[in-house]
C-alpha positions, 0 to 999 in steps of 0.5 A, spaced: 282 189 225 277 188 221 271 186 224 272 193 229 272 198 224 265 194 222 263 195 229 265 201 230 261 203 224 256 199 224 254 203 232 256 209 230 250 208 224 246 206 230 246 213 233 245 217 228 239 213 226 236 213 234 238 222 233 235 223 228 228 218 229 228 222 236 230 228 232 224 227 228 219 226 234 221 232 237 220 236 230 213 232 229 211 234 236 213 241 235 209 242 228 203 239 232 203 244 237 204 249 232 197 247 228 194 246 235 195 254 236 194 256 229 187 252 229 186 255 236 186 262 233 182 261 228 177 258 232 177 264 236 177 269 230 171 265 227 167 265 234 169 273 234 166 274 228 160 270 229 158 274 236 160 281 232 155 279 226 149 276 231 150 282 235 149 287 229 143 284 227 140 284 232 141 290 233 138 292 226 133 287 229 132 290 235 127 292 240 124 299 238 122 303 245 116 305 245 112 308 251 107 303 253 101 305 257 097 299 259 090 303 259 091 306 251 092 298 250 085 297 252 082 301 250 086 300 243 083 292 245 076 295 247 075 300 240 077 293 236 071 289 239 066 295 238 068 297 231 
């Protein structure tokens, strides 16, 4: 009777070690894809910022409106050649 109680513990220890290991990858799976998210977000927050401080600047940067006429840029050329 011995050996059987041996053997009965010895299965028993068996399948808490195979439970637990599958436990333990299930758990490594699901923090993996818990970081993976939190990086993802991140990621997305830091390009949001980098295309909301380009935009800024280039709108301080921008282009100013002026109202171009081709003939007062000639003769602005024009006068500079003479004088």
């Amino acid at each position: 009777m011995k050996w059987f109680t041996k053997l009965v513990q010895k299965a028993y220890t068996s399948s808490d070690m195979f439970i637990d290991m599958r436990q333990e990858k299930a758990d490594r799976k699901y923090k993996f894809e818990k970081a993976e998210a939190a990086a993802l977000k991140v990621m997305e927050e830091q390009q949001k910022k980098r295309s909301a401080a380009t935009s800024g600047q280039i709108g301080k940067r921008g282009f100013v409106e002026h109202d171009f006429n081709v003939e007062d840029f000639g003769k602005f050329l024009n006068d500079l050649i003479e004088g």
